[in-house]
Structures are given as C-alpha cells and as structure tokens.
N, C-alpha and C positions, 0 to 999 in steps of 0.2 A: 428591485432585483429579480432576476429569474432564471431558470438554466436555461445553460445555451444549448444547440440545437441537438446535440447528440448524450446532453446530460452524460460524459462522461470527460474524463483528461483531455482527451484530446479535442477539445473544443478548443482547448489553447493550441494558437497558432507556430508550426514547427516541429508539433510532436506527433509520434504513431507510437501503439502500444501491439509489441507480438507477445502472444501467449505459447508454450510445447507442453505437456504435459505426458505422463505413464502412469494409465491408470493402473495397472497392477504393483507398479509403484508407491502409487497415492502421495504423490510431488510431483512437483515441478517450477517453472520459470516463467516468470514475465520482465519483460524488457522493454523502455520507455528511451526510443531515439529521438536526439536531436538534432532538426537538418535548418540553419547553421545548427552548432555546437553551442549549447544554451549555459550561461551562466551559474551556477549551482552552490549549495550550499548545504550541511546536517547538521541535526541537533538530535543527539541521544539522552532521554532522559530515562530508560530501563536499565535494571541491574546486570543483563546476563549480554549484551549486543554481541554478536558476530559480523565483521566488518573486513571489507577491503577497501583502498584506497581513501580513506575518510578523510586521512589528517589534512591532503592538499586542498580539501574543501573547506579551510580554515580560511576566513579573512586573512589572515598577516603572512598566507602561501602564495605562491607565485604562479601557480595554473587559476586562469580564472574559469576556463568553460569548460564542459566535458563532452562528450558526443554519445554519449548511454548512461542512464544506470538499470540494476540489476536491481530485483528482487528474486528472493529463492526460496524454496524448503531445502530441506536436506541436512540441517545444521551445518558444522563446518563443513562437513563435502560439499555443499549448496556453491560455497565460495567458489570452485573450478566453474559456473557458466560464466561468470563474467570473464574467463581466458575462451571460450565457444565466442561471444559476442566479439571478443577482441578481432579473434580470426576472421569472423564475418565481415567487421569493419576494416579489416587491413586489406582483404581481398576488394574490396569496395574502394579502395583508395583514402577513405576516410581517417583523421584521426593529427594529432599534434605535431606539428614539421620538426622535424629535427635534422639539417642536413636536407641529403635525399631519402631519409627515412620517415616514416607517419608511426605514430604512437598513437594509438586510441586509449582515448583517455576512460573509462570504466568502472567507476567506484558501484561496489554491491554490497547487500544485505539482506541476511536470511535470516529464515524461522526455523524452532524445532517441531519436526512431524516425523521423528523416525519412530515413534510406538505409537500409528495411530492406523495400523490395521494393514497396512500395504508391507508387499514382502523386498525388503529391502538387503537381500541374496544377491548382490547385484554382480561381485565376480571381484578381481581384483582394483576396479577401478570405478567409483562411482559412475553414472551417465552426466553428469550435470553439466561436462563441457560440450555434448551432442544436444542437451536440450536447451542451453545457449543459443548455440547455434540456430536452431531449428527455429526458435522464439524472433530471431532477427530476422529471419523468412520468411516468418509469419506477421511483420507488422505491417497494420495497417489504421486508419482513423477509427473504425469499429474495432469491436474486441469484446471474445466472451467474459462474463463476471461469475461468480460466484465460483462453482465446482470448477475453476482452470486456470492456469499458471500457476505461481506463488500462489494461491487459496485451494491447489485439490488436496491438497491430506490435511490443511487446516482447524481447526478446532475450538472452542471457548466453552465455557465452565459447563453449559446446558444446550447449547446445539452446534451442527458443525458451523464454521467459521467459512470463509471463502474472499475471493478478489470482491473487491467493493471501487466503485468510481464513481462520480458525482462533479459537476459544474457551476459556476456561477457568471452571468454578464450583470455587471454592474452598471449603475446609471452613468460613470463617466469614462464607459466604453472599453473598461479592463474587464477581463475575463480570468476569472482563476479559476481551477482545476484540481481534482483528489485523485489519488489512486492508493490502494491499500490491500494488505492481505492480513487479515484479520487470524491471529491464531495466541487470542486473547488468554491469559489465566485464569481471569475474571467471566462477564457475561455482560452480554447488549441488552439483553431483558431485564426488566424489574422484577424482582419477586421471581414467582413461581408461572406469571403471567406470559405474554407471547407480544406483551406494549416493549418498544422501543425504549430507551434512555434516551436515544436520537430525538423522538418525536415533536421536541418541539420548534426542529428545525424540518421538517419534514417536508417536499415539493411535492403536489399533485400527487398524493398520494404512493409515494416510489417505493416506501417497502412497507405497506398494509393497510396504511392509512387510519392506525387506530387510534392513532391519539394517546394520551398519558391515561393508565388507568383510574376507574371511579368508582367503588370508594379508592383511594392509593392503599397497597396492601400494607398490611403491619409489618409483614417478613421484608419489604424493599431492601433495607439498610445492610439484612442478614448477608454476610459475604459468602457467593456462590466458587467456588476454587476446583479448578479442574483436576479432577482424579485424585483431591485430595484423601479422598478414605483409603484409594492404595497405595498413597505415601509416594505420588511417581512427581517429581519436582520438575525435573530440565524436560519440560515439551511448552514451550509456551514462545512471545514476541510477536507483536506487533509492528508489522514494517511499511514504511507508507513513502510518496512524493505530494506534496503539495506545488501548482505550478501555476502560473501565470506572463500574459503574455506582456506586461507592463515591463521597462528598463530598471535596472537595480542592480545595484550593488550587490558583490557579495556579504560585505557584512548587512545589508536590506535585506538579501534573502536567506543570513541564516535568521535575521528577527522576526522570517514572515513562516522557514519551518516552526519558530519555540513559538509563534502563534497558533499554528496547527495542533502541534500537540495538547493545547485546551483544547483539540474537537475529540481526544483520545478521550480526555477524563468526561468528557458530555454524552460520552456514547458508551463508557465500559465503565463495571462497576467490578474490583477496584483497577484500576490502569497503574502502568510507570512502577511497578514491584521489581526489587529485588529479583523476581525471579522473571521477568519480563524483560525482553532485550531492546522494548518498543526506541523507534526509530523515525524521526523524518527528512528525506531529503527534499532540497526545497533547488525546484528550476525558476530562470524567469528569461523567455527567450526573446522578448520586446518586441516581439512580433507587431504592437500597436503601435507601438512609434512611442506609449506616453512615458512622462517621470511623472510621479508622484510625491506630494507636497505631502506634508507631516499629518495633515487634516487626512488626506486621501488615504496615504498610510493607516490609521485607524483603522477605517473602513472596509479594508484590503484585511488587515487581520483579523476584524471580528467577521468576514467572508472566508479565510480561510478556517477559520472557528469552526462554522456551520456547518462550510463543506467538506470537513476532512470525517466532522460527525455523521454526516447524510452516508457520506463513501461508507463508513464502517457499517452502520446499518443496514444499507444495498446489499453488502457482501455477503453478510447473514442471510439477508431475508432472500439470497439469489440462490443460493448453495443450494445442489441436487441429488440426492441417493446415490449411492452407490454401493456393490457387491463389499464384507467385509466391513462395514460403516461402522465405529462406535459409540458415538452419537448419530441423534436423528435429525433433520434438519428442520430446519424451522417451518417450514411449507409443509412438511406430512404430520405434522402438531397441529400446525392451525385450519390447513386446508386437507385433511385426512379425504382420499379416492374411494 
C-alpha cells in the first residue's frame, strides 16, 4: 500500500474539496463535492455532535447519495453553510429530482471554536452561509490543510489543531481517502513530547517523521484536557469524511465510517468524550468500478484505520501561526525560526 498521488481525499475518484475561511474570524468551512452524487453514510461516536441532515444517512432511509457534505466551525451557526453550498449547488443545476425541482441533498457538521481568539462580533447574522458558498468556488482536487477551512480556529489540548487529509492505494486497486478538522479535547502528542500517537502509521515522513518516542515518557498516559484549568468545557469535536472510490452499500459505508473512527482513538489521547462531538461521514463514489468481498472488506477498514490516523496528524503538524493564537503550533515547538 502507499498514498496516492496527491496524498490527500481527493485522490478518490469524484471528489474536490473547497476551502473559505475569516481570519479575523478564526472559522470557517470546507466542503467535499460529489460529481455523480456519491453514496454516503455517519457514525457519531462523541458526546456533544452538531449535525444536519444526518438521520437520512441511515441504512433503513430512503435517500441513498448526496451531492456535498459540510464541515464547519462555528458551533451551531456553523450549521447555515451548508444552506450557502445548497445555493451554490441549485444554481448549478445540481442536486435530487423532485418534479421540476432539484433538492441538494447536504448533510453537515461542525466543531466548537467560538473562544479561541477570533472576534466573533459578527452582526446580526452569522457568515457561515457566505462561506459555504465561497468554499464551493473554491473546489478543487488540491486544497489547503492545516490553518484553513473547518481547521482555522481549531485547537487540541497542547497545540492548535487544523484540516488534516491523507490517502491510500491499496494492492487491489481501491483507493481510500481522509479528511478531518481536528479540534480535539484531548492531544495528538504523547506526553509533553512533539512524537505523534499517529506515528506508527506514518508515510514518507508526512508530519515529522519522528517515530514513537525513546525512552516512551512516564507522563504518556497522563490525560492532557484542553483549557481544563479554566473550567471552559464546550470548545472541542472532531469532524472527519472517510472515502473511497470502491461500490458499497450504505449500510458498507456506515461500517467503513465506525472503522475510521479507530484512527480517532490511534491518533488522540483521550478521543470520543462526552464532551467531544467527534463525527465520521463516510462516502463511497465507486469510481473503480470494484465490490468488495468480506476478506477485502477487512482490509478497506484497517486502511481506513491508518488513514483517518495519518489525516489527524497532518492537520496538526500543517497548522500555521496566526495574529491572536492561543496555542502554538506544532511547527514553531519543533521547528522554532
């Protein structure tokens, strides 16, 4: 196995990822189309989620594919880009026949980042349905990681947090895919160290290449809790897409999101809390033409495993300074100018 050629989502065939962001803000949106309309699926295993459209991505619902999802900040305001994406996609002609009308179909989920240093004065109406929009403008097969979209006001326990995406081409020609905005409770680092949890899924070195550390520290285990000493609880979730271009079922693809989410607990120390809204939606737009046998299956989720772990650790290790920052980022710790 090894990534494919852009090491990010959109190596799977069908998708582009648009990023909008406000940095005085510190939020925004990213947005993951699908041209056709890819078959989809969630699994929440966090205590706090914020969600739209979720339920019809149940196996036993009767919409099978959708044509976007949404990640956001913003907490619940976050939920209005995915009515910006709708607009985008209606004017585009896009979205579910009904009659002579089209319904884009749009399931989103955010994180909270409203105390993490951007001035969120915003006026009577959040922006989140302008940076929707903007985000479906902006897609294309490349796309910034780390400080942009859903990961710029981002955060976890000891550095900021950020967009993370990562790849896999498998040997029997399936391709799966991460994207993630990391804005963890917990922490990607071990200990007090700047080593990965990730690490030991880690490609060509994608975010530092350090390997697990040695001696492993005594403090590892000690759980690191975002702004616990000032008692601030609701700023945390983890929201992600796992995707691939293999054929599947919706209830296949919600078994290949609860697969992802083991690459939550391989990369975050603690994940899936109570106070954690963590999320994964799961696409599969069969762009390869394959189905997959029960054996293959395996395989497909201990890759989504690895790569939803790699995605979360990119996003850390991508994250860039910024004016007002509450944390530091992982690059001016390790790689200090």
């Amino acid at each position: 196995m090894r990534p494919g050629p852009l090491n990010l989502i959109t190596d799977v065939g069908g998708l582009t990822v648009g990023n909008a962001a406000d940095a005085t803000l510190k939020s925004g949106v990213t947005v993951v189309l699908c041209d056709p309309p890819a078959i989809a699926a969630v699994q929440v295993l966090g205590g706090a989620p914020g969600t739209r459209e979720t339920d019809l991505l149940e196996p036993h619902n009767a919409v099978q594919t959708v044509d976007a999802l949404v990640l956001s900040g913003g907490s619940a305001f976050g939920l209005d880009a995915a009515s910006g994406v709708q607009a985008a996609l209606r004017e585009m002609g896009r979205g579910f026949a009904v009659g002579p009308l089209r319904v884009p179909i749009v399931p989103a989920a955010i994180l909270f980042d409203l105390i993490n240093g951007g001035n969120k004065d915003w006026g009577r109406y959040p922006p989140y349905r302008d940076l929707g929009y903007a985000a479906v403008e902006a897609a294309s097969r490349n796309f910034a990681t780390g400080t942009a979209g859903a990961g710029t006001g981002a955060l976890t326990a000891t550095f900021k947090g950020g967009l993370g995406s990562a790849s896999m081409a498998l040997p029997n020609g399936i391709t799966i895919g991460a994207l993630v905005a990391v804005n963890a409770l917990g922490s990607a680092t071990i200990g007090d160290t700047g080593h990965f949890w990730a690490a030991p899924f880690e490609e060509n070195m994608e975010f530092g290449g350090l390997g697990m550390p040695y001696p492993f520290p005594h403090n590892a285990r000690d759980l690191r809790i975002k702004f616990r000493e000032q008692k601030i609880e609701a700023q945390n979730t983890t929201i992600a897409l796992i995707a691939t271009d293999a054929v599947l079922s919706k209830a296949e693809a919600k078994r290949l999101a609860i697969s992802a989410h083991d690459g939550f607990s391989r990369a975050l120390w603690p994940s899936h809390t109570p106070l954690d809204g963590d999320l994964v939606f799961a696409l599969a737009t069969g762009a390869s033409g394959k189905t997959v046998s029960v054996q293959d299956f395996i395989d497909l989720g201990a890759a989504a495993t690895s790569t939803m772990a790699r995605a979360i650790a990119r996003g850390v290790y991508a994250a860039s300074p910024a004016e007002g920052d509450l944390l530091p980022t992982w690059q001016s710790v390790r790689n200090p100018q």
